[in-house]
C-alpha positions as a Markdown table, in Angstrom:
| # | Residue | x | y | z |
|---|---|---|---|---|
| 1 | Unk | 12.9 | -3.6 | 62.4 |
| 2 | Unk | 14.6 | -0.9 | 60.7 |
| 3 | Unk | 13.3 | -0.3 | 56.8 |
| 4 | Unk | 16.6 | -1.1 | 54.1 |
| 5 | Unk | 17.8 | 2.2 | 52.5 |
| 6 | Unk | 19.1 | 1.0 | 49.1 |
| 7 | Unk | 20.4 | 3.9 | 46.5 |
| 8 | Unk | 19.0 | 3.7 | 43.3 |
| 9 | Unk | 22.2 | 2.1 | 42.1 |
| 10 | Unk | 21.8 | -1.0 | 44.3 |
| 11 | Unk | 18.1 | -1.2 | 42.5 |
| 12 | Unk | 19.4 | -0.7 | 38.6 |
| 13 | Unk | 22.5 | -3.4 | 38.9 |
| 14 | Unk | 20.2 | -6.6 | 39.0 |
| 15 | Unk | 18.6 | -4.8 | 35.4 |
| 16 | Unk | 22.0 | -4.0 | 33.0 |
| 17 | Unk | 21.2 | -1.1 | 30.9 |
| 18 | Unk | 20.4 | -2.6 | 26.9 |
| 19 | Unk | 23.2 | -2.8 | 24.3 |
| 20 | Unk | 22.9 | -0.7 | 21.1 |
| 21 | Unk | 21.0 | -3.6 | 19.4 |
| 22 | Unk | 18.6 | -4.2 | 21.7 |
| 23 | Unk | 17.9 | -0.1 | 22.1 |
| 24 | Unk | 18.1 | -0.3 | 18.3 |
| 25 | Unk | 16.7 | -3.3 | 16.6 |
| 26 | Unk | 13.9 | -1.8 | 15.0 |
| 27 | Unk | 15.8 | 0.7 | 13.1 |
| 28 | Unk | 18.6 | -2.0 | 12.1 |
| 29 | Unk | 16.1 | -4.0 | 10.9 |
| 30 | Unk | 14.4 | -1.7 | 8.8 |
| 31 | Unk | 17.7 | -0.3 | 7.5 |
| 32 | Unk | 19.0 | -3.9 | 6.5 |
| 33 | Unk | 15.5 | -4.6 | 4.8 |
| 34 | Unk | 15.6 | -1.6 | 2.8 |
| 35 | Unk | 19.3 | -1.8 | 1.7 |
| 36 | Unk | 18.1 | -5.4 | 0.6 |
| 37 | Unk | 14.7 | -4.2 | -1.3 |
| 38 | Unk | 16.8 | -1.8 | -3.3 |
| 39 | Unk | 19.8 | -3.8 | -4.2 |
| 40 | Unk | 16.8 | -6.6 | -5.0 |
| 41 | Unk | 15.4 | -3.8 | -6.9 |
| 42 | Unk | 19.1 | -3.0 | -9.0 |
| 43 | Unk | 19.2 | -6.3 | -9.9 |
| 44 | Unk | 16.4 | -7.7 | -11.3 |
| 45 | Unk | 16.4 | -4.4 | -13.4 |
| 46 | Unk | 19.8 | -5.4 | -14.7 |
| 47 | Unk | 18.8 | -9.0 | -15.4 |
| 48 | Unk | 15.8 | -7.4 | -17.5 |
| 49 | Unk | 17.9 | -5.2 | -18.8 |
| 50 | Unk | 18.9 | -5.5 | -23.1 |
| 51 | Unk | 22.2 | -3.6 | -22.2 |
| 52 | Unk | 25.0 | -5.4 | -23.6 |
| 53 | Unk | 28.1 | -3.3 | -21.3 |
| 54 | Unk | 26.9 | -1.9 | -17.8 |
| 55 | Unk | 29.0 | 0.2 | -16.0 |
| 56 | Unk | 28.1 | 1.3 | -12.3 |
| 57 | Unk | 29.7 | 2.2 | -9.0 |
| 58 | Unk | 33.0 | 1.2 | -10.9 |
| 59 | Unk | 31.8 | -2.4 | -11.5 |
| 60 | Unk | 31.7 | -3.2 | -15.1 |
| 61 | Unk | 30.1 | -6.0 | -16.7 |
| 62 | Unk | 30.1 | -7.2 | -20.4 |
| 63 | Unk | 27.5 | -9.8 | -21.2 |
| 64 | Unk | 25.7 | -11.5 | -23.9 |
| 65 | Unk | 21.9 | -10.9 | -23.4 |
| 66 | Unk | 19.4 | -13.7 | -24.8 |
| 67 | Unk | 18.2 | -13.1 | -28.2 |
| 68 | Unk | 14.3 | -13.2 | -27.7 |
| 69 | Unk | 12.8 | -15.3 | -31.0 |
| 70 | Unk | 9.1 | -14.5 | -32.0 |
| 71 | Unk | 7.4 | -17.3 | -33.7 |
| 72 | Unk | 4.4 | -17.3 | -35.0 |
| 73 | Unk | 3.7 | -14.0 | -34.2 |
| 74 | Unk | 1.8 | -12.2 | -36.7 |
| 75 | Unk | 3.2 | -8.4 | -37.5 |
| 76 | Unk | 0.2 | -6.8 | -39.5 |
| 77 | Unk | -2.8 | -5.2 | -37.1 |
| 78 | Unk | -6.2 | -7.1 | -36.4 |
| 79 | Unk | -9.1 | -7.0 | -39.1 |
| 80 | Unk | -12.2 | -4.8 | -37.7 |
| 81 | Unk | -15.3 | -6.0 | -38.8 |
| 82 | Unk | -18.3 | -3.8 | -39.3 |
């Protein structure tokens, strides 16, 4: 019996080399969840935010922020006793 010679080719074409995702999907991943954290981040400051005009990036927004009410909240400091 002779022994079969294959090339090195003949052994990498049953295993196609990975796409750039597959090489890559950690790094993709940690991009998109970081691009999400601080845009998460952006907004929940401007939704916090007392601004009434924000301007940023060229988006401009006017808005009406809630009027915050105290009730029965007393203004003068706590009596020490002794």
């Amino acid at each position: 019996m002779d022994p079969i010679n294959c090339p090195i080719d003949c052994v990498r074409a049953a295993c196609p080399d990975p796409d750039f995702l597959e090489k890559h999907s950690t790094f993709v991943l940690t991009i998109t969840a970081s691009l999400s954290a601080t845009l998460g981040i952006i907004l929940s400051y401007l939704l916090k935010s007392r601004c009434k005009k924000i301007q940023c990036c060229g988006f401009a927004c006017d808005r009406d922020p809630i009027e915050l009410k105290v009730e029965g909240a007393n203004s003068q400091p706590p009596e020490i006793r002794q």
